[in-house]
C-alpha positions in Angstrom: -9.0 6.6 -20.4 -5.7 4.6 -20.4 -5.8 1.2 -20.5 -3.6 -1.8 -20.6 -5.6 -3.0 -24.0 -3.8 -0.2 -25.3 -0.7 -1.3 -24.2 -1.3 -4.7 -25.0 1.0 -5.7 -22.0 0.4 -8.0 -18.7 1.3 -7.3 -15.2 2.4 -9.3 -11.9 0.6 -6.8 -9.9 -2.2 -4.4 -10.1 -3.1 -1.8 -7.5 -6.2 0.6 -7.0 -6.5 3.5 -4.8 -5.5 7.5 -4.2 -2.1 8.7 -4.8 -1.5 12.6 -3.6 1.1 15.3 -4.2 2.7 15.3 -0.5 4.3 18.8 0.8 6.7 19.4 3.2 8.8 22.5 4.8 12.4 21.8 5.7 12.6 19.7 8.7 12.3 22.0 11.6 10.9 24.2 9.9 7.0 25.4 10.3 4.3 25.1 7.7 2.7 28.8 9.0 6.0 29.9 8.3 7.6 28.3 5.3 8.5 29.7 2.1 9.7 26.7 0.2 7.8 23.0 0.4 9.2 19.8 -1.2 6.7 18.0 -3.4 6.6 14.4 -3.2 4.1 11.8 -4.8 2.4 9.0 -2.0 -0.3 7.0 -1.9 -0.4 3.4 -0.1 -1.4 1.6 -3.6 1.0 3.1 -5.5 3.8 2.5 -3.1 3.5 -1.0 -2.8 3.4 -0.8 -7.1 6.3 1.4 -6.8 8.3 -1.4 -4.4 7.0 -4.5 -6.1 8.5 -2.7 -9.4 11.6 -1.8 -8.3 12.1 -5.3 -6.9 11.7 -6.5 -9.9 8.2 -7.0 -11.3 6.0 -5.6 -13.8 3.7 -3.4 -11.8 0.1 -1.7 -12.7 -1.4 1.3 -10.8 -5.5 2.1 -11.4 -6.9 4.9 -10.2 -8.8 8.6 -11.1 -6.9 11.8 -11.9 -7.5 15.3 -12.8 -6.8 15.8 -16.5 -4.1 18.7 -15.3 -0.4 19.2 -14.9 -0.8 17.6 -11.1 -2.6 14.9 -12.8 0.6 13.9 -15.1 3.0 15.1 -12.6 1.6 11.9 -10.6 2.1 9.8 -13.6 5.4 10.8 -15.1 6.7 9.9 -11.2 5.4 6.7 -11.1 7.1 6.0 -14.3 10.1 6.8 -13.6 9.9 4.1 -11.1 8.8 1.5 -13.5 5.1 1.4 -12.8 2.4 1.9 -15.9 -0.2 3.9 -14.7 -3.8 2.9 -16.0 -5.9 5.9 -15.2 -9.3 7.1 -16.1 -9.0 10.9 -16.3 -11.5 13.7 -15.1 -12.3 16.9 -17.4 -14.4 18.3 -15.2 -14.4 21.6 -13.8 -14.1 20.4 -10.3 -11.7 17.7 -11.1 -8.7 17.9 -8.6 -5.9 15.8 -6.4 -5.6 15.1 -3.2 -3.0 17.0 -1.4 -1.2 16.1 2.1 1.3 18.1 4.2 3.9 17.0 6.4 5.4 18.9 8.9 8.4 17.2 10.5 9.6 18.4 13.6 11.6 16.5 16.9 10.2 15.6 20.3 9.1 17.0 22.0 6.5 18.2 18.9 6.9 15.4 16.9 5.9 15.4 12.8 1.9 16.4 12.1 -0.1 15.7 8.7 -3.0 18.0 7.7 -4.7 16.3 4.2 -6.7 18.4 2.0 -8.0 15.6 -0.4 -11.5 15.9 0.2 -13.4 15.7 -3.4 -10.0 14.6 -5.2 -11.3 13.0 -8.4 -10.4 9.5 -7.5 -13.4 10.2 -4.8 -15.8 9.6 -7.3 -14.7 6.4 -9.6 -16.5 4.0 -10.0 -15.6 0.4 -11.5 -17.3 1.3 -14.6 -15.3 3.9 -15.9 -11.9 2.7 -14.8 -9.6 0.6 -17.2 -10.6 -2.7 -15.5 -8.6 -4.6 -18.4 -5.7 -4.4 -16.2 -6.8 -6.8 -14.0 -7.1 -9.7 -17.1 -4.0 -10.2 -17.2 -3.1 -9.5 -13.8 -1.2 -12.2 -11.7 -2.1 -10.5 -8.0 -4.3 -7.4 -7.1 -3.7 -4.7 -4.7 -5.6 -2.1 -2.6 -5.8 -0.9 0.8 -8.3 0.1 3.3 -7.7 3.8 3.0 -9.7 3.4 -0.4 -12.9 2.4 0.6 -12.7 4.9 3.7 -12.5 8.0 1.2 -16.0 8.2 0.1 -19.3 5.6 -0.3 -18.6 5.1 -4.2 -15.0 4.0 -3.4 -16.5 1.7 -1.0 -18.2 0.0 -3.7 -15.7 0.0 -7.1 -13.3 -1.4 -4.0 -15.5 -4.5 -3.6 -16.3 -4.8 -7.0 -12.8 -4.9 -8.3 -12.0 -7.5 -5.7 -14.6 -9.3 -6.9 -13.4 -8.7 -10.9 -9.7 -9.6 -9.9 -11.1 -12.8 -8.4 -13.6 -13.9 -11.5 -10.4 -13.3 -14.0 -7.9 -15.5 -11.6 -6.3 -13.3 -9.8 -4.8 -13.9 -6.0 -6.1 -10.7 -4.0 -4.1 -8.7 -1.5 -5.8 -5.9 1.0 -3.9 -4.5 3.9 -6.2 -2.7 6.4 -4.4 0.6 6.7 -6.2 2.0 9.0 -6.3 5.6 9.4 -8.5 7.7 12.1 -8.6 10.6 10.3 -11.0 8.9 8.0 -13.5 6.7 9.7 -14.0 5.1 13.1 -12.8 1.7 14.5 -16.0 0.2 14.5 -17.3 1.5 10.7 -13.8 0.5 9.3 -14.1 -3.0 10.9 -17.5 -3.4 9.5 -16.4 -2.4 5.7 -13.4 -4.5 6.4 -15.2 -7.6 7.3 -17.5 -6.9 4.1 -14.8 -7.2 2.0 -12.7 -10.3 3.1 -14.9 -13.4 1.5 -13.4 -11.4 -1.6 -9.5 -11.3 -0.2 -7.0 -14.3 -0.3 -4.0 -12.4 1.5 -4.5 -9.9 4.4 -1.9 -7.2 5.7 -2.9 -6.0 9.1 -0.7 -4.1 11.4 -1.1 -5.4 15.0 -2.7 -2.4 16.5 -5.2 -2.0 13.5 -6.4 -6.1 14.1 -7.3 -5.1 17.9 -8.7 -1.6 17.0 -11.2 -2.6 14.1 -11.5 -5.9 14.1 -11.2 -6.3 18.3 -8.9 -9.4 18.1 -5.8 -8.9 21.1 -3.4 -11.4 22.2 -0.7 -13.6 20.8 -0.3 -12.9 17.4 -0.2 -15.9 15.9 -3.2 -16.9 17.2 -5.1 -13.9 16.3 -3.7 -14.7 12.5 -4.7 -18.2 12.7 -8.2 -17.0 14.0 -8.6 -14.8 11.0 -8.2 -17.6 8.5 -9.9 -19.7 10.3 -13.1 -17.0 10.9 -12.4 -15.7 6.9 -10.8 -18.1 5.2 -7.7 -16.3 4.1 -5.0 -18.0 2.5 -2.7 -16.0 4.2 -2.8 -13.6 7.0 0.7 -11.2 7.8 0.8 -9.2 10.9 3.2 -6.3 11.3 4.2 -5.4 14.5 6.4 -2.3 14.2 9.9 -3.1 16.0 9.0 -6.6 16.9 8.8 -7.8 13.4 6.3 -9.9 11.4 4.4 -13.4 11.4 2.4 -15.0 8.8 0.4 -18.1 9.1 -0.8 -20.0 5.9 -1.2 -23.4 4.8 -1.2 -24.4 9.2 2.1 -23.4 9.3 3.4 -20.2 11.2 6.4 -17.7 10.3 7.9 -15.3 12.0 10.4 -12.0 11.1 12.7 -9.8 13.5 12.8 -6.2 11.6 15.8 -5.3 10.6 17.2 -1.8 12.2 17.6 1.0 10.2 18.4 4.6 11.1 15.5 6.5 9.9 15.5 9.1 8.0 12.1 8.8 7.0 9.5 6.7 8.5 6.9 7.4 6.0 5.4 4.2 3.7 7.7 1.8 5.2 4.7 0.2 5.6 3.9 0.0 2.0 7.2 -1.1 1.3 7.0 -3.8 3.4 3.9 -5.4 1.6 5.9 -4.4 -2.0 8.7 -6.4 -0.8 6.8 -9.5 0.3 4.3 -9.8 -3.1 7.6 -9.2 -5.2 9.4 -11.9 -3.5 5.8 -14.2 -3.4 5.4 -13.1 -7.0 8.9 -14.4 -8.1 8.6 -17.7 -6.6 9.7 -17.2 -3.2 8.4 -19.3 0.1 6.7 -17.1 2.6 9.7 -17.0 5.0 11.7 -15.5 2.5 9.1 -13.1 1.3 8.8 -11.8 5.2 12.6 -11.5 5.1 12.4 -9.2 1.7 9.7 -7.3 3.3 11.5 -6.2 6.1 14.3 -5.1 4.3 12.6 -3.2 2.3 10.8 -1.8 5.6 14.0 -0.6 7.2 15.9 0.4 3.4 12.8 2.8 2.9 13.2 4.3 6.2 16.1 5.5 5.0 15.1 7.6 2.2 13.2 10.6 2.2 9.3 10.6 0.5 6.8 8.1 0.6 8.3 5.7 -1.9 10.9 3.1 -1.6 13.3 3.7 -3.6 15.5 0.7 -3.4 17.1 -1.5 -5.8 17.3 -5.9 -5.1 20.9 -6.0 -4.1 20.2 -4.0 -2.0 17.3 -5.9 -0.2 19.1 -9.1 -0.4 22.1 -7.8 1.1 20.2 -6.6 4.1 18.6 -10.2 3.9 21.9 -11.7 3.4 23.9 -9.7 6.6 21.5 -11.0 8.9 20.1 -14.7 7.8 19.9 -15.6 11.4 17.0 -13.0 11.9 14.8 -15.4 9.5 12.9 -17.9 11.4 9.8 -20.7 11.5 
């Protein structure tokens, strides 16, 4: 195990959940007929760490790896980036990692993902055994709903390290991430709802609100219904090209998104939520943390892999170009 008591160390954010080795033919070309794939690491906790650390703060990333060279190649990457991982590592003999491929093609095909992470180690941790220390010291803590929809034990270490991040002081963060190819609407929506007593910020992409948690209409409504119904401190709904809102304290925000040419559209997502905690975590207001988010949206869709690898200048000049596209 590797834990931040070994480090002796403390950390703006901490994240939980599954990071996989992503593989990918040259664009156009076919994964039935490829002879080369480029190897990426992704995962939805560890690129919001990755974001929040390159913006700037000191960024933890828990989770369960196979004690093999895929294992550390996960970890070395992260590094390199600035986040600590704080793993607990599996010797078994069926100890592996999660794999995904992406095949990226035009219309009219369009890009396709087949995963092949089904009994990855990470499947099978449990709060116990993971370096829970890092959440002591732990200013906010991160996870989405893809953890809990990979297996029944990830379901429970999610709630209880919610919980645990709660009982040492942490704020808590959970963006619902929905993802079909793991769980229904209406099972997701039930594990969501399970967790939020234990959840002071919520992510939710529009479409995810009205497909798991059957909330439609005007979106700051629906937000304001949330933390009325849950008590959230803060609820922040994405909406693709139309932009952001948050609602907290009464008061409601809204974002344009900022357009980008994309390159690659993968965990601009992620980086939106990385961009808005780093700015929240460095003292910014909530407008300005929707503003940092966004950039950081349309920046990462601009660089290929999962992961976005900006730098702050480079957020706040996006920010900076187009100060009219803030607003209350």
């Amino acid at each position: 195990m590797y834990s931040l008591e070994e480090l002796n160390c403390m950390t703006d954010i901490a994240t939980f959940g599954e990071t996989m080795l992503r593989l990918s033919p040259p664009r156009g070309d076919r994964l039935e007929r490829t002879r080369n794939l480029d190897v990426r690491v992704g995962g939805a906790e560890s690129n919001v760490a990755v974001a929040a650390a390159r913006l700037g703060c000191e960024a933890t990333w828990l989770s369960k790896l196979p004690r093999s060279p895929l294992g550390r190649h996960v970890t070395a990457d992260l590094r390199s980036h600035g986040v600590e991982p704080a793993v607990t590592w599996d010797d078994s003999a069926s100890a592996r990692l999660g794999t995904y491929y992406l095949e990226r093609g035009g219309e009219p095909r369009g890009s396709d993902v087949l995963y092949d992470r089904a009994g990855a180690s990470v499947t099978t941790a449990t709060a116990e055994e993971l370096p829970v220390s890092a959440l002591d010291g732990a200013d906010l803590v991160y996870t989405s709903g893809i953890t809990p929809a990979l297996s029944e034990t990830l379901a429970g270490t999610t709630d209880a390290l919610l919980d645990a991040a709660r009982r040492a002081g942490a704020t808590t963060a959970f963006d619902l991430n929905y993802r079909s190819k793991l769980w229904s609407p209406d099972d997701a929506g039930a594990t969501y709802e399970s967790l939020f007593p234990r959840v002071d910020v919520l992510f939710a992409a529009e479409r995810d609100v009205e497909a798991c948690l059957g909330r439609e209409g005007d979106p700051v409504e629906v937000a304001n219904g949330l933390v009325q119904d849950f008590g959230f401190e803060t609820v922040v709904v994405t909406r693709g090209e139309h932009g952001s809102i948050a609602v907290t304290g009464g008061e409601a925000f809204e974002q344009d998104a900022y357009p980008a040419d994309t390159f690659d559209p993968v965990g601009s997502g992620d980086a939106f939520v990385g961009g808005y905690l780093a700015r929240r975590l460095r003292g910014g207001g909530v407008s300005s943390a929707l503003a940092y988010g966004a950039a950081a949206a349309s920046l990462k869709r601009t660089v290929d892999g999962d992961v976005a690898v900006v730098t702050p200048e480079e957020v706040e000049a996006v920010v900076d170009e187009d100060a009219g596209g803030l607003s209350r």
